[in-house]
C-alpha positions as a printed NumPy array, in Angstrom:
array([[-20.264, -19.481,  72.765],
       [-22.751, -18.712,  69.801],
       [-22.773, -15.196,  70.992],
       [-19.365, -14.959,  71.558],
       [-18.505, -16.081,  67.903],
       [-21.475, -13.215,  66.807],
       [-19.608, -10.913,  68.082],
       [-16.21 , -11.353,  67.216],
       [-17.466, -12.069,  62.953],
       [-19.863,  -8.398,  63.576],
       [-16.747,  -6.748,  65.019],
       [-14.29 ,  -7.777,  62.694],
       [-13.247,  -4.381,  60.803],
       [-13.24 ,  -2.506,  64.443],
       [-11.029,  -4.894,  65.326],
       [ -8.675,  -4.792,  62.462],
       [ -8.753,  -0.842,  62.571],
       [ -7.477,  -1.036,  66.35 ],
       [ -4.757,  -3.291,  65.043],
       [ -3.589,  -1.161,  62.619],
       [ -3.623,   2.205,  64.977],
       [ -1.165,  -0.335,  67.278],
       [  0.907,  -0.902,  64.204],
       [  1.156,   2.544,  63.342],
       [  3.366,   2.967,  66.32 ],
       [  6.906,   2.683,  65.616],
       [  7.779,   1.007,  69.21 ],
       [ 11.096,   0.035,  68.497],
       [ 12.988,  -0.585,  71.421],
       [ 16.546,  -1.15 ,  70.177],
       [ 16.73 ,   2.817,  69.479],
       [ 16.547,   5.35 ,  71.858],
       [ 15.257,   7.535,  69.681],
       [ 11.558,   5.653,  70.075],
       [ 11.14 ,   5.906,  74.036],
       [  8.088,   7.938,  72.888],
       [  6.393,   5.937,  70.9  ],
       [  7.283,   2.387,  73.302],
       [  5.297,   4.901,  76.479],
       [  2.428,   5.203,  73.733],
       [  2.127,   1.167,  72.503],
       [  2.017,   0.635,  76.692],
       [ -0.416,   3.343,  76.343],
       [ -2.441,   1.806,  73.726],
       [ -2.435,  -1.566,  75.877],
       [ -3.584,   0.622,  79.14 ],
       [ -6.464,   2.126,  77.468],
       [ -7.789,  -1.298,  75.39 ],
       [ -7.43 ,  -3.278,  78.846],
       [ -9.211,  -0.175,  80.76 ],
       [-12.276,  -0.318,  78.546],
       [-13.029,  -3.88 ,  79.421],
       [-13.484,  -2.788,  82.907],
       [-11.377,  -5.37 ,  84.228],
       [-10.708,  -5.762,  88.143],
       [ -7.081,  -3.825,  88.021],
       [ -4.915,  -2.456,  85.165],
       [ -2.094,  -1.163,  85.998],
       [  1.377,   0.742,  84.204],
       [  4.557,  -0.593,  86.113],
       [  7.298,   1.877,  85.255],
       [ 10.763,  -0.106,  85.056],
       [ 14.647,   0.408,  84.427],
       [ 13.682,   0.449,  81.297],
       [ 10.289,   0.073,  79.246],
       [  7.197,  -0.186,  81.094],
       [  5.359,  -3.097,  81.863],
       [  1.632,  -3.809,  81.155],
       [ -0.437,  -5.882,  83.612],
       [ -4.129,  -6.09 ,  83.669],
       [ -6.48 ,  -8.738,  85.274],
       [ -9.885, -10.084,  85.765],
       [-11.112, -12.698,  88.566],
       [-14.11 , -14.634,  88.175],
       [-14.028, -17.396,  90.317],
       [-10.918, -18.421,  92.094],
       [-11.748, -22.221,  91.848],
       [-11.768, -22.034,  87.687],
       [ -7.962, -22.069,  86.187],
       [ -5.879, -18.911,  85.97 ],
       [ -4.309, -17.968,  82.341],
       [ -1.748, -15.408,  82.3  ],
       [ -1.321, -14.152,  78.777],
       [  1.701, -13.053,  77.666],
       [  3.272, -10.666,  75.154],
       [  5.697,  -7.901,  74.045],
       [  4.555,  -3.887,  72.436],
       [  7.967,  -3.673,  70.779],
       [  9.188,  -4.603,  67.153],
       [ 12.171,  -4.768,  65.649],
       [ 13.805,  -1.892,  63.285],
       [ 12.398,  -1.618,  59.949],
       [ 15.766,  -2.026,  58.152],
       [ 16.423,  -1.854,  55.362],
       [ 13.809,   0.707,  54.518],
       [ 14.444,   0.704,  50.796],
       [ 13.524,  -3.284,  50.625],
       [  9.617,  -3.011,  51.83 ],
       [  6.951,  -2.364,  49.271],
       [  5.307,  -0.06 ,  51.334],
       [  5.778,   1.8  ,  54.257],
       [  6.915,  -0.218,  57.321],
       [  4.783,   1.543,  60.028],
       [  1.291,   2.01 ,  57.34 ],
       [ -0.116,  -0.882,  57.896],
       [ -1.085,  -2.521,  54.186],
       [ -3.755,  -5.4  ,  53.355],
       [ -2.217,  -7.178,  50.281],
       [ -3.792, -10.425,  49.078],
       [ -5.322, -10.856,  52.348],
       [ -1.904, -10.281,  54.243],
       [ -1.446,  -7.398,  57.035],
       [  2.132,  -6.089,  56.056],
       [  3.227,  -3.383,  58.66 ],
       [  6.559,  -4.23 ,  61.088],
       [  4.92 ,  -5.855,  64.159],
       [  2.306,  -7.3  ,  62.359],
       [  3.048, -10.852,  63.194],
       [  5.887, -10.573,  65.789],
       [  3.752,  -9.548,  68.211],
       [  1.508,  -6.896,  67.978],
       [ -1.261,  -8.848,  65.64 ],
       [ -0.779, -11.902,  67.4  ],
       [ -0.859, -10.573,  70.997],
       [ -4.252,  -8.376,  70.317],
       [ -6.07 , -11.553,  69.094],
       [ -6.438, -12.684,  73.272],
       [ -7.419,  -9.21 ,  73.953],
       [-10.415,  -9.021,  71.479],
       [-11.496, -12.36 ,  72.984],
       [-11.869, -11.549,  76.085],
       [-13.686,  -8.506,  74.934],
       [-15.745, -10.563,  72.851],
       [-17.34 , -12.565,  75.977],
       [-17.347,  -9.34 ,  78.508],
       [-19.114,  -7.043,  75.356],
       [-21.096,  -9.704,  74.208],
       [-22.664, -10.388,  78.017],
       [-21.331, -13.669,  78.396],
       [-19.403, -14.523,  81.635],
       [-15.953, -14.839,  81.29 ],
       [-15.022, -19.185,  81.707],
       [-11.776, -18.313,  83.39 ],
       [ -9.389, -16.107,  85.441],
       [ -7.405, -13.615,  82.959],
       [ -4.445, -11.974,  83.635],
       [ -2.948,  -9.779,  81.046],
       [  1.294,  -8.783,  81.299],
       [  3.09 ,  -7.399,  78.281],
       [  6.536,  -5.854,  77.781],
       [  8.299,  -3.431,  75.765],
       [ 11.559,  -4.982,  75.758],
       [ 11.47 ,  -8.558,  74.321],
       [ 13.478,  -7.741,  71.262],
       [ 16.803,  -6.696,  72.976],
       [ 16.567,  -9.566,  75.639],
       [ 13.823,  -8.577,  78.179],
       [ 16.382,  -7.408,  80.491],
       [ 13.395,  -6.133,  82.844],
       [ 11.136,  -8.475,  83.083],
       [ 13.151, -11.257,  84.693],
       [ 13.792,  -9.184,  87.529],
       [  9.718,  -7.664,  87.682],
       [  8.508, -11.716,  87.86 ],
       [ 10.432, -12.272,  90.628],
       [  9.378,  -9.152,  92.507],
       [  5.681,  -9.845,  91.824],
       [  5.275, -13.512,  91.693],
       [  2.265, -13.339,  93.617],
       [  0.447, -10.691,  91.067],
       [  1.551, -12.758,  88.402],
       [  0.335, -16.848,  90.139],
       [ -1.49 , -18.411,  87.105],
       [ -1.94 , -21.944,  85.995],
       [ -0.619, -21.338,  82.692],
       [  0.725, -19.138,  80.283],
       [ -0.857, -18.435,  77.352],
       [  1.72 , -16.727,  74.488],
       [  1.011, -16.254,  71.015],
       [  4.407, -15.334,  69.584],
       [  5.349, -18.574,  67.15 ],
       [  4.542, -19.673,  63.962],
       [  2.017, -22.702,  62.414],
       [  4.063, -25.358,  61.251],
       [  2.557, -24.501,  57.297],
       [ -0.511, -22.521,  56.011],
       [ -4.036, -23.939,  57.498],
       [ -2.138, -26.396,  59.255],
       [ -2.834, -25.463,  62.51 ],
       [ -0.132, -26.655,  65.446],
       [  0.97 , -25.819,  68.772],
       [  4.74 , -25.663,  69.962],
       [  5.426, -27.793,  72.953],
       [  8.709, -26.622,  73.007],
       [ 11.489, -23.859,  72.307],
       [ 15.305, -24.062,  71.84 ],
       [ 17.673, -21.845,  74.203],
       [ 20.222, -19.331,  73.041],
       [ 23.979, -18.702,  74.119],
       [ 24.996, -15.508,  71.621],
       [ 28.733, -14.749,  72.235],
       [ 31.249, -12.017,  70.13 ],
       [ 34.684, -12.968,  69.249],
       [ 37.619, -10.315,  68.691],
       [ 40.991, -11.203,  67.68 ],
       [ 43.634,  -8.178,  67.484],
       [ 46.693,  -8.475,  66.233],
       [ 49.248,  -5.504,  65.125],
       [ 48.32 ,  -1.853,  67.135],
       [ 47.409,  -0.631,  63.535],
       [ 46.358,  -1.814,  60.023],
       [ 49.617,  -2.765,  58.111],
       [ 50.351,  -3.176,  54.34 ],
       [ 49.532,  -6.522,  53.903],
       [ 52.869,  -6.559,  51.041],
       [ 55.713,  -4.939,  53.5  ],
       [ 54.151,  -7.243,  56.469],
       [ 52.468, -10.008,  55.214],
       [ 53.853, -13.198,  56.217],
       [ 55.609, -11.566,  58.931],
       [ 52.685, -10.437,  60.928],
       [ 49.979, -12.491,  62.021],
       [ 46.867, -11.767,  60.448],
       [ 43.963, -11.595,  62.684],
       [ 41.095, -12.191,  59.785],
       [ 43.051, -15.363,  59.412],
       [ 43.346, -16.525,  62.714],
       [ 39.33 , -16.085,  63.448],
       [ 38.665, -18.149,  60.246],
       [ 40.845, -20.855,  61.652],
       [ 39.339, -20.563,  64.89 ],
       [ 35.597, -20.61 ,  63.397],
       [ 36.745, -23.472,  61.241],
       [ 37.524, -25.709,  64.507],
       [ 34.188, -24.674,  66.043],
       [ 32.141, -28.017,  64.081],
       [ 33.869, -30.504,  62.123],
       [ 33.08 , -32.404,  58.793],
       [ 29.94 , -34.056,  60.145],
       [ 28.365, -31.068,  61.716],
       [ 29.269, -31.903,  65.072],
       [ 30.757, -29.124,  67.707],
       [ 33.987, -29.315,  68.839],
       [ 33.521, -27.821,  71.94 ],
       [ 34.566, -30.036,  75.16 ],
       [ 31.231, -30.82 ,  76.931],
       [ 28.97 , -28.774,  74.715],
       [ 26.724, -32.123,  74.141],
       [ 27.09 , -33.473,  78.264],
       [ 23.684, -31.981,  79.401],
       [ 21.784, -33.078,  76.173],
       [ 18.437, -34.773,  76.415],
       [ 18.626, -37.392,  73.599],
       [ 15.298, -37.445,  71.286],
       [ 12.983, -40.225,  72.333],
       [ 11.062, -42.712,  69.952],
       [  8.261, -40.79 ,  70.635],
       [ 10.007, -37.507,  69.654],
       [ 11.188, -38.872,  66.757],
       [  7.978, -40.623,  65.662],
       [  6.31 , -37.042,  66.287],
       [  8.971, -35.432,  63.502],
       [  7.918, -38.247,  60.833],
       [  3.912, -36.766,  61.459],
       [  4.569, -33.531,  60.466],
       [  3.978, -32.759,  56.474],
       [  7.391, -31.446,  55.648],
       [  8.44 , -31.23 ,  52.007],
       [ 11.672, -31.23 ,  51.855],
       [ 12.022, -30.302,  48.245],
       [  9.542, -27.299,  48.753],
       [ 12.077, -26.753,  51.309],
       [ 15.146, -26.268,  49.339],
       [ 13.578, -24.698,  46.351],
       [ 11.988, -21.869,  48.902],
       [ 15.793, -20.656,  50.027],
       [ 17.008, -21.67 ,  46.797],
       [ 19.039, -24.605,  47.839],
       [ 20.519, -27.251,  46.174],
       [ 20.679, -29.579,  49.044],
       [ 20.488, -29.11 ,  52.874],
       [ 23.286, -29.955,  55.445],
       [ 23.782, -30.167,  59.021],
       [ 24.5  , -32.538,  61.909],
       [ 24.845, -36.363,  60.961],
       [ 22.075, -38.902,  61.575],
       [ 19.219, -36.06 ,  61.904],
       [ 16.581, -35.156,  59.639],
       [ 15.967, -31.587,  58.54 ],
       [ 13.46 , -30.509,  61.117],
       [ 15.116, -32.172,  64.109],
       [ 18.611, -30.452,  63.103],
       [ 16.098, -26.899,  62.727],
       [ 14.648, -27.69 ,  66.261],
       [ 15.701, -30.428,  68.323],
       [ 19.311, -29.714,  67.876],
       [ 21.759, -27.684,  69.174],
       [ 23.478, -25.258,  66.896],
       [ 26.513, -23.019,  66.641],
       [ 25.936, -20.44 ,  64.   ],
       [ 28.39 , -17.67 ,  62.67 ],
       [ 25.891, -14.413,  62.564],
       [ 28.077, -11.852,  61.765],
       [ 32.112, -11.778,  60.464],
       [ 33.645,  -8.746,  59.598],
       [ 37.549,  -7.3  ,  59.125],
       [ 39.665,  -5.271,  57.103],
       [ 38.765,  -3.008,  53.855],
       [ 35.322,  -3.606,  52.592],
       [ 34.956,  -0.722,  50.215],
       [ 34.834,  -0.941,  46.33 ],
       [ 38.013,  -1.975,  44.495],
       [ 41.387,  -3.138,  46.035],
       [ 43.464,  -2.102,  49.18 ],
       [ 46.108,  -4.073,  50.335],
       [ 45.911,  -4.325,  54.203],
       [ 46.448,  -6.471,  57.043],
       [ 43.619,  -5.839,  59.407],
       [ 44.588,  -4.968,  63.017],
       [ 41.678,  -6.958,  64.189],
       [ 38.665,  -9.287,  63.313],
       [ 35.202,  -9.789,  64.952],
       [ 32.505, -12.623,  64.921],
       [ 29.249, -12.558,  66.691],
       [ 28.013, -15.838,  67.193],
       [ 25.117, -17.782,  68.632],
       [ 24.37 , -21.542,  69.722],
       [ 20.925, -22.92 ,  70.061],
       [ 20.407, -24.955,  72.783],
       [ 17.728, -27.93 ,  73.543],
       [ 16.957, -29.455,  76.885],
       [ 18.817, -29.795,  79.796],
       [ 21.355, -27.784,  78.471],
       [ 22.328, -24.174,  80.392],
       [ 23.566, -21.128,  78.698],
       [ 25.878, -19.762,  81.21 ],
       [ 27.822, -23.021,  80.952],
       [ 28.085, -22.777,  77.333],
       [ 29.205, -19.508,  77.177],
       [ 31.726, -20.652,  79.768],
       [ 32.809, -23.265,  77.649],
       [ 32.813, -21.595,  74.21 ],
       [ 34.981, -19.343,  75.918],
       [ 37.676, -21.434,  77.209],
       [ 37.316, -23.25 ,  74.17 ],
       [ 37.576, -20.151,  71.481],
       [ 40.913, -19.053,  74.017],
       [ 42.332, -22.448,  73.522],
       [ 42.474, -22.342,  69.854],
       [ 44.065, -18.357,  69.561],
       [ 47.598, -18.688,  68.555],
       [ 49.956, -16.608,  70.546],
       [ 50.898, -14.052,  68.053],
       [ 47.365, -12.697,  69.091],
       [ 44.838, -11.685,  71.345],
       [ 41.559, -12.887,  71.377],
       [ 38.199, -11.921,  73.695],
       [ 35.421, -13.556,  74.464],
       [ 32.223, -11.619,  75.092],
       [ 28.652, -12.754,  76.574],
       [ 26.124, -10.631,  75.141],
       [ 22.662, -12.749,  76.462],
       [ 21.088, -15.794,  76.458],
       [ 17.887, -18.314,  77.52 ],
       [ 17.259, -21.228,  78.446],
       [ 15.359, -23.919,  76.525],
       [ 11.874, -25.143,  77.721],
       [  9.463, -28.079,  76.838],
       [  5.762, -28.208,  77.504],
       [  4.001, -31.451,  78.909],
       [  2.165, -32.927,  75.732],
       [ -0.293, -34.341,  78.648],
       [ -0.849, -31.191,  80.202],
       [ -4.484, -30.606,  80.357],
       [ -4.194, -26.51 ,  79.096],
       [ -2.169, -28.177,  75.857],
       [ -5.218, -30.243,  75.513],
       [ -7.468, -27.743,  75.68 ],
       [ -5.473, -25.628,  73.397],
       [ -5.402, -28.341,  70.869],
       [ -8.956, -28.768,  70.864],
       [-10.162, -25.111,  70.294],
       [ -7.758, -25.108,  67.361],
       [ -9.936, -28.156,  65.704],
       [-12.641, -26.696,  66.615],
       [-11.879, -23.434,  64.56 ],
       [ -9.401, -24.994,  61.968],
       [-11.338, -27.784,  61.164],
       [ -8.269, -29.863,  61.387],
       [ -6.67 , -31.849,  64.212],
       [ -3.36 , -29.672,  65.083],
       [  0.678, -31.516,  64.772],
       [  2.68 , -30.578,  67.879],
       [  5.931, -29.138,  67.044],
       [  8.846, -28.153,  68.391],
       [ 10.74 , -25.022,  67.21 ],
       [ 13.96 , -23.394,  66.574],
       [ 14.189, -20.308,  67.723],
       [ 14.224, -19.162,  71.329],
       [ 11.017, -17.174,  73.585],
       [ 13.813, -17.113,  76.996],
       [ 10.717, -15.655,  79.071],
       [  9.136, -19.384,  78.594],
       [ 11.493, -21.139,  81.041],
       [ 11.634, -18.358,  83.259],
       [  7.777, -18.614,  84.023],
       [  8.172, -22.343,  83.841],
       [ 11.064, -21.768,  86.604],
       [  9.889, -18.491,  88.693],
       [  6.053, -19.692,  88.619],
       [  5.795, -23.125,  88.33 ],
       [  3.463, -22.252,  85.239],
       [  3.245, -24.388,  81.855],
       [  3.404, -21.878,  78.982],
       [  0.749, -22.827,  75.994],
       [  2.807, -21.897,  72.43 ],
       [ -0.323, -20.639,  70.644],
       [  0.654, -19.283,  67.265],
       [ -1.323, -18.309,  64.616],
       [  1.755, -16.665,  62.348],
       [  3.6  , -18.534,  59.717],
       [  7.722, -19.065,  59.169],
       [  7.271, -17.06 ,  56.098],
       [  6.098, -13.803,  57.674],
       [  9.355, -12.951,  57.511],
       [  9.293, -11.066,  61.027],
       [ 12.316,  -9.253,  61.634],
       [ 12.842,  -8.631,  57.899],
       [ 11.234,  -6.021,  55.258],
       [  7.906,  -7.103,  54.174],
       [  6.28 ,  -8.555,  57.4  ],
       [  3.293,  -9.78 ,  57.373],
       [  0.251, -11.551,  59.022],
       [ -2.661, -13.596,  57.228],
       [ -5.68 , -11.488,  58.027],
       [ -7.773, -14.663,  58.085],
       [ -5.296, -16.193,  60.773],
       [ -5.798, -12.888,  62.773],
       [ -9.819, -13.613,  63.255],
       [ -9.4  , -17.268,  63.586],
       [ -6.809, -16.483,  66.004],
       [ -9.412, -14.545,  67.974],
       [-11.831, -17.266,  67.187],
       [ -9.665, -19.355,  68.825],
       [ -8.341, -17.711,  71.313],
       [-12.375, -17.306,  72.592],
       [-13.173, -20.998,  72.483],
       [ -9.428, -21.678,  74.548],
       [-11.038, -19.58 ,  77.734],
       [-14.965, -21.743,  77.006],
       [-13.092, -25.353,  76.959],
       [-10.538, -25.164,  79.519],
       [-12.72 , -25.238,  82.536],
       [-13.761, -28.773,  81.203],
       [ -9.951, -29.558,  81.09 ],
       [ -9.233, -28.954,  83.953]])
């Protein structure tokens, strides 16, 4: 492993360079205007994985954006990792709010800032310069590697879904290996055992055929703006709770042990507050902080718009009023039911004097990783090893769908591996990744693939 870790500290600025060529490509996949540049991050991938001289790398062209694969056997008695990740990035928006230029990647203060940096491009490449760091470095590699990664995991990986199930057998692995989450604080090193699912519905309540002068018609017409606050106002009640019947039915209540795993973790709640500039925190009764952020169900209003939102005054009653909004969800509960329910819920509460409809736009569901599972041991280890520091296991907020859907299609574990931080600020101007994380992430990515054998 000595020569391993040689390598990867001689190699470092070769390795940041590549990085920053894959940054450089604005693979966007929202826009259509960026097909291009997605077919040149796949590209990118093809042409890193080629130069390892793995057994097979292959392009597999899709409905959509391609899909990546590469893999190398070494001995089909030693565990099979499939590592997972995604080429695409959000949109830079808005432009005029990033210090410098979204797709020139920057080192400030020891920070990569370029969109992708941390969600996923930086923290995807770290598993490919590991495995080049045993296969250049002449050691044999510990384990069997499979490589798959996507171009569509930022509008809701319609494609890949569909690809798993077609290829199951390309894809058999013992685990998943996915570095696309966050350490739970700065040097604090910590692997999330599991992820919350997502129901993300739009609301739109029409009323009159055509805006109306809110002084000639007002109090006459029903107003639509007001009927979707009244219906978003019914949606949770005082306590935090939801209001929808059999939202909470499926719900896996937190264990002592869960619980007792929340009080580990070195949250400040203070540091908390004063970070978003809050004065206090609030959510559902009889949870802390981090188990309403993760363990929790959630309904959340994302977007609310209606009527005139230009400068100065205009007296209108809006024709209609839209909402998009999305629910966390924890284990065992199932999106499509939720939707379903929000739905017949939402139509329940719509006065007659309008008409409301309910859209689906996408979803996941949630997924929890085996704290016993040997691969979660192994993973836990290599980050001591590196870190210097025992890692907390965590559970976390947001959503990675794909991770049940191995867990369900496969049968395959999925190892949370991050090495970004919460305040990255992916998906926002000003992204960023800790340089230092990216080599450690490398670091210990490499000694992963060297202890797992023993794991196993």
């Amino acid at each position: 492993m000595s020569t391993v870790s040689n390598y990867i500290d001689a190699n470092k600025e070769q390795f940041k360079e590549e990085l920053f060529e894959l940054l450089r490509i604005p693979s966007i996949s929202t826009s259509s205007e960026h097909k291009g540049d997605i077919k040149e991050a796949a590209q990118f991938w093809i042409n890193k994985l080629k130069e390892l001289d793995l057994d097979r790398v292959e392009l597999f062209e899709t409905e959509g954006n391609p899909i990546v694969y590469g893999e190398l056997v070494t001995d089909e008695s030693k565990p099979t990792v499939l590592v997972y990740g995604h080429y695409d990035v959000q949109p830079p928006d808005p432009l005029d709010l990033w210090e410098t230029e979204p797709f020139e990647p920057t080192v400030r203060d020891g920070d990569i800032y370029a969109r992708g940096a941390s969600d996923d491009k930086g923290q995807s490449y770290t598993h490919l310069k590991a495995v080049e760091s045993y296969l250049k470095s002449g050691e044999d590699f510990p384990v069997n590697i499979k490589f798959i990664l996507e171009g569509e995991e930022e509008i809701g990986s319609p494609n890949l879904v569909p690809f798993i199930n077609e290829h199951k057998e390309l894809l058999d692995c013992d685990m998943v290996l996915i570095s696309d989450t966050a350490m739970f604080a700065e040097d604090t090193p910590s692997i999330t055992y599991g992820l919350r699912g997502l129901a993300y519905m739009e609301v739109e309540v029409v009323g009159p055929n055509r805006d109306l002068h809110s002084g000639v018609y007002g109090g006459a017409v029903e107003n639509p703006a007001n009927a979707l606050a009244e219906i978003i106002a019914k949606l949770k009640d005082e306590d935090g709770v939801i209001q929808i019947p059999g939202f909470y039915e499926d719900v896996k209540p937190l264990s002592k042990e869960d619980r007792e795993a929340y009080e580990k973790l070195p949250f400040d709640e203070e540091k908390y507050k004063k970070d978003l500039g809050l004065q206090t925190v609030s959510g559902e009764k009889g949870y802390s902080t981090l188990e309403r952020a993760s363990a929790r169900p959630t309904l959340d209003v994302n977007g609310l718009w209606s009527g005139y939102q230009g400068e100065g005054a205009k007296t209108v009653l809006p024709s209609k009023a839209n909402a998009k909004i999305s629910m966390r969800l924890v284990p065992d509960q199932d999106p499509k039911t939720i939707a379903r329910q929000f739905k017949e819920y939402v139509e329940s509460l719509a006065p007659e004097s309008v008409s409301v409809t309910v859209t689906e736009h996408h979803g996941g569901h949630p997924a929890i990783t085996d704290l016993s599972f040997y691969g979660l041991q192994a993973a836990a280890q290599a980050f001591e090893n590196v870190y210097d520091k025992e890692p907390f296991f965590a559970r976390e907020g947001g959503s990675i769908p794909i991770v049940a859907d191995f867990q369900k299609i496969l049968g395959a574990q999925s190892i949370l591996m991050g090495f970004g931080l919460n305040s990255d600020a992916i998906h926002s101007p000003n992204e960023k990744f800790a340089l230092k994380d990216f080599y450690r992430g490398i670091h210990t990515s490499a000694k992963f693939f060297e202890l797992l054998p023993d794991y196993s």
